[in-house]
Jmol script that loads the backbone (N, CA, C; Angstrom):
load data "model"
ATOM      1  N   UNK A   1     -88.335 -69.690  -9.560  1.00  0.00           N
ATOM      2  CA  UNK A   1     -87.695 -70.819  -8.919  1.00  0.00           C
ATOM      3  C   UNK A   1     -87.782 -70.615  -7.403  1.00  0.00           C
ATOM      4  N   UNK A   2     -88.356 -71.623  -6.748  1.00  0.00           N
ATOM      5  CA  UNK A   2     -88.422 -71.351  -5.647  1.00  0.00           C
ATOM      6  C   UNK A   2     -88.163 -72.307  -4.369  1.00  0.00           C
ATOM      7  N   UNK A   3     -86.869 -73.492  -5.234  1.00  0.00           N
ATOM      8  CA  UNK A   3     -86.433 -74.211  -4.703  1.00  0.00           C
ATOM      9  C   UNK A   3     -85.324 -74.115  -4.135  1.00  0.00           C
ATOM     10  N   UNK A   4     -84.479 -74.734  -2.969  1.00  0.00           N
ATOM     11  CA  UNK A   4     -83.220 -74.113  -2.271  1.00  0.00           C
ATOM     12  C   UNK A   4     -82.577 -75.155  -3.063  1.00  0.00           C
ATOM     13  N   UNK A   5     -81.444 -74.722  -3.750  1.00  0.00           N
ATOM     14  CA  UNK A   5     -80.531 -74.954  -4.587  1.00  0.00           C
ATOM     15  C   UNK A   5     -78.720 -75.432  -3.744  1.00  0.00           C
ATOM     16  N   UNK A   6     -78.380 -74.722  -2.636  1.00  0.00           N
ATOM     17  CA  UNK A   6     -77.611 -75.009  -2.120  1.00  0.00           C
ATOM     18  C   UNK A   6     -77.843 -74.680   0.014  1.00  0.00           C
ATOM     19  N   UNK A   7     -77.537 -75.237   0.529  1.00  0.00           N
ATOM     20  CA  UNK A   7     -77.946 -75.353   1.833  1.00  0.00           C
ATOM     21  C   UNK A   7     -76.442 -75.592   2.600  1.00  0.00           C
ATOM     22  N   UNK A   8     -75.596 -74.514   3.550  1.00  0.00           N
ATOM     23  CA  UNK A   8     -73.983 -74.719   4.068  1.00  0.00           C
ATOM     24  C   UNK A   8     -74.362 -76.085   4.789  1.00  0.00           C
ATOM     25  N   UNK A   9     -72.812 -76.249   5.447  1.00  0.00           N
ATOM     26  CA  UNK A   9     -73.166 -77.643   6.524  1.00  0.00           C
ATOM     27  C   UNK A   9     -72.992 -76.837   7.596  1.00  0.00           C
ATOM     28  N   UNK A  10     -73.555 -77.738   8.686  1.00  0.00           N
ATOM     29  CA  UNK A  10     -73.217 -77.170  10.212  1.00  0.00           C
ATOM     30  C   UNK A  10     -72.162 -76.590  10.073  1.00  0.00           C
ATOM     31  N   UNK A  11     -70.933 -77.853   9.905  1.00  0.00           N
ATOM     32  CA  UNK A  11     -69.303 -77.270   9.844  1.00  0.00           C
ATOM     33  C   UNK A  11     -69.522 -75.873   9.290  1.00  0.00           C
ATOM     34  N   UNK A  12     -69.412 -75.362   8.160  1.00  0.00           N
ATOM     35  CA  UNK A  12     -69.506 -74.290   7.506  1.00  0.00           C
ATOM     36  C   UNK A  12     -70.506 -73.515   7.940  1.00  0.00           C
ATOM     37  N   UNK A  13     -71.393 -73.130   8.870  1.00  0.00           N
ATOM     38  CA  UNK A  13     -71.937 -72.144   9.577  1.00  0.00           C
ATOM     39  C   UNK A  13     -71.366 -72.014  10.469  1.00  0.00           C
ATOM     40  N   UNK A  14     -70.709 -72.910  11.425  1.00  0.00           N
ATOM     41  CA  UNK A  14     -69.719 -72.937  12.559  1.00  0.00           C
ATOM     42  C   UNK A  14     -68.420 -72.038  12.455  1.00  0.00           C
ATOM     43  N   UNK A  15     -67.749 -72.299  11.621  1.00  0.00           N
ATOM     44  CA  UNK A  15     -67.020 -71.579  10.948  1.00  0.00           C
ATOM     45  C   UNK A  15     -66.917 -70.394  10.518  1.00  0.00           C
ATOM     46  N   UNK A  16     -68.397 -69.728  10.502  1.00  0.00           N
ATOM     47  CA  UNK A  16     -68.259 -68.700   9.291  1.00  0.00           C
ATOM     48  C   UNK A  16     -67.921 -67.240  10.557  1.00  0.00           C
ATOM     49  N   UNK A  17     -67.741 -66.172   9.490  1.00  0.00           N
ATOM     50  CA  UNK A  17     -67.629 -65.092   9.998  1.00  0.00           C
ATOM     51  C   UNK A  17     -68.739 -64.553  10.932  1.00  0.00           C
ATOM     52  N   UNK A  18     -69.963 -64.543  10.166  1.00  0.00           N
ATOM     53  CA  UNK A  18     -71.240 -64.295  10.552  1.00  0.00           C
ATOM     54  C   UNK A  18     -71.622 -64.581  11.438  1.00  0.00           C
ATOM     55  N   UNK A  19     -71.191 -66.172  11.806  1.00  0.00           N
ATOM     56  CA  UNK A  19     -71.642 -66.720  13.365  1.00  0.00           C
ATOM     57  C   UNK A  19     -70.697 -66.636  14.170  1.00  0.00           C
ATOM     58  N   UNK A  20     -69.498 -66.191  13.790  1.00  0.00           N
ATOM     59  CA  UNK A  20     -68.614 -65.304  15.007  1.00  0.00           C
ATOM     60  C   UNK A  20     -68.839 -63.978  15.411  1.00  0.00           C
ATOM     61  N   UNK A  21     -69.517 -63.338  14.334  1.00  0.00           N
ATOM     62  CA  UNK A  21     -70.174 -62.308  15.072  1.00  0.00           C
ATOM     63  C   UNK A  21     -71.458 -62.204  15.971  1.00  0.00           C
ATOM     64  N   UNK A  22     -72.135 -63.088  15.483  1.00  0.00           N
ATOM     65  CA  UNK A  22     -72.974 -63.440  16.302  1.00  0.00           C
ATOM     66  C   UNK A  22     -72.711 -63.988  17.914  1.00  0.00           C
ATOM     67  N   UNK A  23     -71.706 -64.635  17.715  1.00  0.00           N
ATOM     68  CA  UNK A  23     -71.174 -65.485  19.116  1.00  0.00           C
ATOM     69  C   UNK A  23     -70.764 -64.028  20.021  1.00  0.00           C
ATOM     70  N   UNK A  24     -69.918 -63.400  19.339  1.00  0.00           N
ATOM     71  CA  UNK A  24     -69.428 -62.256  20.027  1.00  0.00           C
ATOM     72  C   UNK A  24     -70.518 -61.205  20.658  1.00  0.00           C
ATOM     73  N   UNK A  25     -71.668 -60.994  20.167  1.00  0.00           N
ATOM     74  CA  UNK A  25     -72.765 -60.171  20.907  1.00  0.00           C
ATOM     75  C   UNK A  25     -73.829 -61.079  20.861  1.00  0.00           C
ATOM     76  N   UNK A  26     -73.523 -62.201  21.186  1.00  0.00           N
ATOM     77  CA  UNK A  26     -74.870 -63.167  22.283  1.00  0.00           C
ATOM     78  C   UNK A  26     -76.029 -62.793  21.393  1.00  0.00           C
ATOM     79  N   UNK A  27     -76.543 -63.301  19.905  1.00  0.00           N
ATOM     80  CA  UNK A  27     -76.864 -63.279  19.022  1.00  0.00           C
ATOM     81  C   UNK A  27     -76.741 -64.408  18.865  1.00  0.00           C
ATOM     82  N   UNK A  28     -78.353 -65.226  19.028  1.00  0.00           N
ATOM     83  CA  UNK A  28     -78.612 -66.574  18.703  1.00  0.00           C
ATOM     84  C   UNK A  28     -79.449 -66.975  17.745  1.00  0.00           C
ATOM     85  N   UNK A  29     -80.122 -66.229  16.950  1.00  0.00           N
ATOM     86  CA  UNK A  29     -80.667 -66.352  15.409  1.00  0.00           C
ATOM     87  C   UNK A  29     -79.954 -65.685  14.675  1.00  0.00           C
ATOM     88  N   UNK A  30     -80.212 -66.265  13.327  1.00  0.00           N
ATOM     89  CA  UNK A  30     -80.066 -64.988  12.074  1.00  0.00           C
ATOM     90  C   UNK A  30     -81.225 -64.164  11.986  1.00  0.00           C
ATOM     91  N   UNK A  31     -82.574 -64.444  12.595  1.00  0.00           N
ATOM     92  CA  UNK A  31     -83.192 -63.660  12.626  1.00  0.00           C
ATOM     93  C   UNK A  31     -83.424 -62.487  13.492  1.00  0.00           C
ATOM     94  N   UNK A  32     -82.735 -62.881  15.022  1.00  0.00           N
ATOM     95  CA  UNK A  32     -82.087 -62.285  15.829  1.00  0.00           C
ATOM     96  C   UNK A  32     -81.396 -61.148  15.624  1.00  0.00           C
ATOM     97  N   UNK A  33     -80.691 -61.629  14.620  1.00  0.00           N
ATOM     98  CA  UNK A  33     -79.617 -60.682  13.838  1.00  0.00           C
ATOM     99  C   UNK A  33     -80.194 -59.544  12.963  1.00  0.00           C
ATOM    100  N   UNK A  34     -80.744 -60.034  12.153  1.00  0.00           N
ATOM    101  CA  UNK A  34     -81.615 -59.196  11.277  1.00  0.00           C
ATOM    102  C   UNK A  34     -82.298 -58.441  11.987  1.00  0.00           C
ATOM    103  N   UNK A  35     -83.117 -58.428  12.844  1.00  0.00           N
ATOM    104  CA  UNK A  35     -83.915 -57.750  13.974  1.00  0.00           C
ATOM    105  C   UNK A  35     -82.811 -56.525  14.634  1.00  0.00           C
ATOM    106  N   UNK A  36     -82.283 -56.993  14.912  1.00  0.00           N
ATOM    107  CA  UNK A  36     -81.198 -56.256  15.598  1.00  0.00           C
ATOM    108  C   UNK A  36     -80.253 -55.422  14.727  1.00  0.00           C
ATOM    109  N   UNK A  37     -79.951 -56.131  13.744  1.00  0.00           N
ATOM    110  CA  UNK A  37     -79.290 -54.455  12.451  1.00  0.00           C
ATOM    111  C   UNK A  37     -79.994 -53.708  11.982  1.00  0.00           C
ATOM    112  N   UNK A  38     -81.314 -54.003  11.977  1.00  0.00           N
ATOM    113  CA  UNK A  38     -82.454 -53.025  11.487  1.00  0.00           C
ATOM    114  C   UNK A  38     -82.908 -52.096  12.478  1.00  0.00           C
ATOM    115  N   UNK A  39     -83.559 -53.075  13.390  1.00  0.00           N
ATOM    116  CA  UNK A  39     -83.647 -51.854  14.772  1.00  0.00           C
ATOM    117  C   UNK A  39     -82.733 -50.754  15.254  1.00  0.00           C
ATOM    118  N   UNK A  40     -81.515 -51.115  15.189  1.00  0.00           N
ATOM    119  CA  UNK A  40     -80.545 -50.618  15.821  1.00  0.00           C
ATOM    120  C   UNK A  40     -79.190 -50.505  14.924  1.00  0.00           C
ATOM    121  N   UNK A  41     -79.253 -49.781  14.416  1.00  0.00           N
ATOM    122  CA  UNK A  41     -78.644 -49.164  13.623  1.00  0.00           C
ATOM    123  C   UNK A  41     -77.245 -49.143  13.855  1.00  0.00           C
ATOM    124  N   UNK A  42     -77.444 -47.884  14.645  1.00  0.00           N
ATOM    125  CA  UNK A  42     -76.151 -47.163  15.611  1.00  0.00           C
ATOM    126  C   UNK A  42     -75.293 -48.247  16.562  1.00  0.00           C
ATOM    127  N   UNK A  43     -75.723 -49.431  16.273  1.00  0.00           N
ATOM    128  CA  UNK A  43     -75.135 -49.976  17.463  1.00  0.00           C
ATOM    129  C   UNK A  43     -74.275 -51.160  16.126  1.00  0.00           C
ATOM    130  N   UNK A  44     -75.340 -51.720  14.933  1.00  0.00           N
ATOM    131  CA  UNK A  44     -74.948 -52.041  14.283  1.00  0.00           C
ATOM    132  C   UNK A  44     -73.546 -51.801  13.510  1.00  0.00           C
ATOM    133  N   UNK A  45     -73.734 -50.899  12.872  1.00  0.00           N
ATOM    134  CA  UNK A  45     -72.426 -50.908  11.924  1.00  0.00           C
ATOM    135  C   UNK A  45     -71.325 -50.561  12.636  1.00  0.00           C
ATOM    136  N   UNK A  46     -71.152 -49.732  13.568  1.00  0.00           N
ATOM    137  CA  UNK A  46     -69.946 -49.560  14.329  1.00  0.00           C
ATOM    138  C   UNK A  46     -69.448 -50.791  14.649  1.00  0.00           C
ATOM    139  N   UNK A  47     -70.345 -51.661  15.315  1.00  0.00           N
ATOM    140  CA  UNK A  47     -69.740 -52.943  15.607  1.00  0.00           C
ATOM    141  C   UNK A  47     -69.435 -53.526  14.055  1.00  0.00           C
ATOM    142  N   UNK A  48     -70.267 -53.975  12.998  1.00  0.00           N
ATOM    143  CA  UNK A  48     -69.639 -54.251  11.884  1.00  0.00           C
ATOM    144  C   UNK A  48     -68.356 -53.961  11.714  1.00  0.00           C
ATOM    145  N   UNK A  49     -68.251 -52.449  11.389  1.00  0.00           N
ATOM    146  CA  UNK A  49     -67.269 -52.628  10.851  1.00  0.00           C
ATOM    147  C   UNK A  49     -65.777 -52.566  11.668  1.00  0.00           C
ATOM    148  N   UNK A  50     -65.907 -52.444  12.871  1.00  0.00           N
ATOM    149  CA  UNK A  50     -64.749 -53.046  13.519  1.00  0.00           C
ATOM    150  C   UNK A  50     -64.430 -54.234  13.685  1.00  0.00           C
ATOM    151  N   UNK A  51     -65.704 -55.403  13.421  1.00  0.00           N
ATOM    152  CA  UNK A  51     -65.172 -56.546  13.307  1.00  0.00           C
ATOM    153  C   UNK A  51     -65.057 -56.907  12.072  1.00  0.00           C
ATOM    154  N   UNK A  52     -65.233 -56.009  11.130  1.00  0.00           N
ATOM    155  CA  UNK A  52     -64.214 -56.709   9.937  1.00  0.00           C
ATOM    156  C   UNK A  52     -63.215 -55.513   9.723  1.00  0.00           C
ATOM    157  N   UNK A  53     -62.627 -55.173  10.830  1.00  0.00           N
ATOM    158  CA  UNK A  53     -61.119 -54.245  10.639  1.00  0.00           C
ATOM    159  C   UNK A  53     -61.510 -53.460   9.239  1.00  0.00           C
ATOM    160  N   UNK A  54     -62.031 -52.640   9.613  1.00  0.00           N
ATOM    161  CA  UNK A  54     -62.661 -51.636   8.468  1.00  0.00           C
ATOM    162  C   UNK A  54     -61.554 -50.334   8.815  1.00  0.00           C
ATOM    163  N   UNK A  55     -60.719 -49.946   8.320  1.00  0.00           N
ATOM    164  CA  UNK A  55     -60.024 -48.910   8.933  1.00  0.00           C
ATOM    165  C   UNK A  55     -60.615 -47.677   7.513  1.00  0.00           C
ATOM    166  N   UNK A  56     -60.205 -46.554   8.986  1.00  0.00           N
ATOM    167  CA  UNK A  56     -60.734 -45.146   8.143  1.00  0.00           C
ATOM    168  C   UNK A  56     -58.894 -44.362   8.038  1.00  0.00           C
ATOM    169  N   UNK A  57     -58.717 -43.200   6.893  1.00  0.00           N
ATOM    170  CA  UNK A  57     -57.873 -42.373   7.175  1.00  0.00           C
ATOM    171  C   UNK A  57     -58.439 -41.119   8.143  1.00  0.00           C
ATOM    172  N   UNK A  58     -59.503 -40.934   7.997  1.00  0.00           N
ATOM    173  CA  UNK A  58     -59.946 -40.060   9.090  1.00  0.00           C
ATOM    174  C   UNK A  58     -61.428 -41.138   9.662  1.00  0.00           C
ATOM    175  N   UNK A  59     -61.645 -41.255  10.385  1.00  0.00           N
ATOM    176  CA  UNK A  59     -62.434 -41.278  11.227  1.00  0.00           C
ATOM    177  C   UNK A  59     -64.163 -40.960  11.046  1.00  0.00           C
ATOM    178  N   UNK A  60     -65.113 -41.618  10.989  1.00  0.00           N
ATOM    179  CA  UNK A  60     -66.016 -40.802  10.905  1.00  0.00           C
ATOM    180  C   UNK A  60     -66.641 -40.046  12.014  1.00  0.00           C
ATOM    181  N   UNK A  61     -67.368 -39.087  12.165  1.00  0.00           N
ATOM    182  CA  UNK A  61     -67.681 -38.425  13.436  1.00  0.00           C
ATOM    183  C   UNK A  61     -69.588 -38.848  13.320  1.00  0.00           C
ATOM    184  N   UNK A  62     -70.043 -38.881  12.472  1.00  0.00           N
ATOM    185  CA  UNK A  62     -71.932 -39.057  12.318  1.00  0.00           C
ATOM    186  C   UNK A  62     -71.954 -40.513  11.395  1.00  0.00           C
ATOM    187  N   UNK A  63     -72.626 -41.352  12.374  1.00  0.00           N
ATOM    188  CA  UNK A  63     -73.384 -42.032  11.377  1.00  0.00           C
ATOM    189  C   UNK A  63     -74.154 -42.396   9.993  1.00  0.00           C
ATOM    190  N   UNK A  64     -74.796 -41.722  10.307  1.00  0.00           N
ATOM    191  CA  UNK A  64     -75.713 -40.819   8.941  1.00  0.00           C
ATOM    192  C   UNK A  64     -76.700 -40.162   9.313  1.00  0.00           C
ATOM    193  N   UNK A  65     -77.069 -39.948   8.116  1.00  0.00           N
ATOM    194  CA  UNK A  65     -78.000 -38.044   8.093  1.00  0.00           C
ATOM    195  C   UNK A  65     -78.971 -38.694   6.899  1.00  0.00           C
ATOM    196  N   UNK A  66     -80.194 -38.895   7.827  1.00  0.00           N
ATOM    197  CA  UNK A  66     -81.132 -38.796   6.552  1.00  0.00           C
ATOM    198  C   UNK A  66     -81.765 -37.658   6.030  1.00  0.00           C
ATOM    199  N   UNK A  67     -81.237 -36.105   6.301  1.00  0.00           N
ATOM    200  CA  UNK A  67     -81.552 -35.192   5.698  1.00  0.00           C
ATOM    201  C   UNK A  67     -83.000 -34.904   6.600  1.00  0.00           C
ATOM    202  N   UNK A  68     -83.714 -33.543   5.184  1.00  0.00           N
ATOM    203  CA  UNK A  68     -84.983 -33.063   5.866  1.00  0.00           C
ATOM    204  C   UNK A  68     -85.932 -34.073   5.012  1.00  0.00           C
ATOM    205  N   UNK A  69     -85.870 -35.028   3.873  1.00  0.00           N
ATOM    206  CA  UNK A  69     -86.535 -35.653   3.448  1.00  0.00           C
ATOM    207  C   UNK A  69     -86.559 -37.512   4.541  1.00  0.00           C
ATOM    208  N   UNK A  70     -85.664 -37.387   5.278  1.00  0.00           N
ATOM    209  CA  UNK A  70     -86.472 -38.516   6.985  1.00  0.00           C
ATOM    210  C   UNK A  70     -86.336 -39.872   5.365  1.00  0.00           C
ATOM    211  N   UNK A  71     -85.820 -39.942   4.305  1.00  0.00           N
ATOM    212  CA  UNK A  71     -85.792 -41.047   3.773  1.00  0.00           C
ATOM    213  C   UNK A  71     -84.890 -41.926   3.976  1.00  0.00           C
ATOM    214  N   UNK A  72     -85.227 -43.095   4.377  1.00  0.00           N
ATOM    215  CA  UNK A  72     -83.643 -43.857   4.284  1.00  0.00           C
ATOM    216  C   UNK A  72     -83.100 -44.237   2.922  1.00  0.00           C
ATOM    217  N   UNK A  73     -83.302 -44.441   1.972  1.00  0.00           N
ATOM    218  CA  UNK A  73     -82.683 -44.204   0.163  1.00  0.00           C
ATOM    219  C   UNK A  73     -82.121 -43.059   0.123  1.00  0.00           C
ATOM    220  N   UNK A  74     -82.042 -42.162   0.892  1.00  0.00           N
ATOM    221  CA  UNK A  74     -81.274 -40.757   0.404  1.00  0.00           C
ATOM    222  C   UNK A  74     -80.306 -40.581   1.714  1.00  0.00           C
ATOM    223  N   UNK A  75     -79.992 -41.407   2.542  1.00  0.00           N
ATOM    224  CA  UNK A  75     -79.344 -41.083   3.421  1.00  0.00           C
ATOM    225  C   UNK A  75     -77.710 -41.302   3.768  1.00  0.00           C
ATOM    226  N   UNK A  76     -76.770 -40.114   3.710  1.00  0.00           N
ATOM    227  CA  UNK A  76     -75.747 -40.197   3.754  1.00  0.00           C
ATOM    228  C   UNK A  76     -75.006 -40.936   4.530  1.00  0.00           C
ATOM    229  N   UNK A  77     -73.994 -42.027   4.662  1.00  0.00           N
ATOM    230  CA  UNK A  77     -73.274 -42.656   5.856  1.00  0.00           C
ATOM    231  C   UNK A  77     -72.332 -42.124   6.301  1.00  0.00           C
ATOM    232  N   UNK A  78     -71.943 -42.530   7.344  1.00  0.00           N
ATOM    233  CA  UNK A  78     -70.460 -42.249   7.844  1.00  0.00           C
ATOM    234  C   UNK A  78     -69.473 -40.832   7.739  1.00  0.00           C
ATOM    235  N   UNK A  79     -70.385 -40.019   7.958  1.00  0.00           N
ATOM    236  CA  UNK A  79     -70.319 -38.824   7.507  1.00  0.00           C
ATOM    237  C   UNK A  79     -68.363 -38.121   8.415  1.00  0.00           C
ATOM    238  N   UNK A  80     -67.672 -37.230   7.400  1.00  0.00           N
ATOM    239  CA  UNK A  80     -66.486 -36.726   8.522  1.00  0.00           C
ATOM    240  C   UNK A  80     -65.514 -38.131   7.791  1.00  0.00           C
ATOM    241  N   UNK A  81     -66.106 -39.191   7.645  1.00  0.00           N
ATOM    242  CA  UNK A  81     -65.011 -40.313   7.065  1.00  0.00           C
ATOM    243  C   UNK A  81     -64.635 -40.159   6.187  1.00  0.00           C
ATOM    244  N   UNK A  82     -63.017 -40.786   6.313  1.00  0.00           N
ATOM    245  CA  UNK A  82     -62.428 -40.621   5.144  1.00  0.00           C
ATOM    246  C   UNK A  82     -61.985 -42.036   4.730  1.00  0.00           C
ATOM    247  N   UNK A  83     -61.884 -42.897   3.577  1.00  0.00           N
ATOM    248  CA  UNK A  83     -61.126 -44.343   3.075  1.00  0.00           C
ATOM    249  C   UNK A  83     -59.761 -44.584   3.031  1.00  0.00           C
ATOM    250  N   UNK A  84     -59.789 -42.635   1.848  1.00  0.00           N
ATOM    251  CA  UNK A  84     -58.267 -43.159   1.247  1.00  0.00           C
ATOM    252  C   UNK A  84     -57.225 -42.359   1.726  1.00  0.00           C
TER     253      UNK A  84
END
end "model"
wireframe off; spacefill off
backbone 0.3
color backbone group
């Protein structure tokens, strides 16, 4: 199937979370976006997850560690963090 089945409205992209994050770091595509969480990693999720109030009981201190195998499928996140 390779037909688009549902399509938001303006209103509802206006609205959304996604394009408030976007608004907030001057991020004017979604492809923009995509470009930019992939490239940039480190700059990515920190900002993520403070803008969705991601709280830690401890803190993480490393990003992640892709080990001596350099894979990203095997690579640990948020390393030093704690959830619960």
């Amino acid at each position: 199937m390779s037909a688009i089945i549902w399509e938001p409205t303006n209103e509802y992209i206006q609205n959304s979370n996604i394009k408030r994050f976007m608004d907030k770091h001057n991020i004017q595509t979604y492809k923009e976006l995509i470009q930019r969480s992939t490239q940039d990693i480190e700059w990515f999720w920190p900002a993520m997850l403070q803008d969705c109030n991601v709280e830690w009981f401890q803190p993480w201190n490393q990003l992640m560690d892709k080990g001596k195998s350099k894979s990203f499928e095997w690579t640990r996140w948020f390393l030093g963090g704690k959830r619960d």
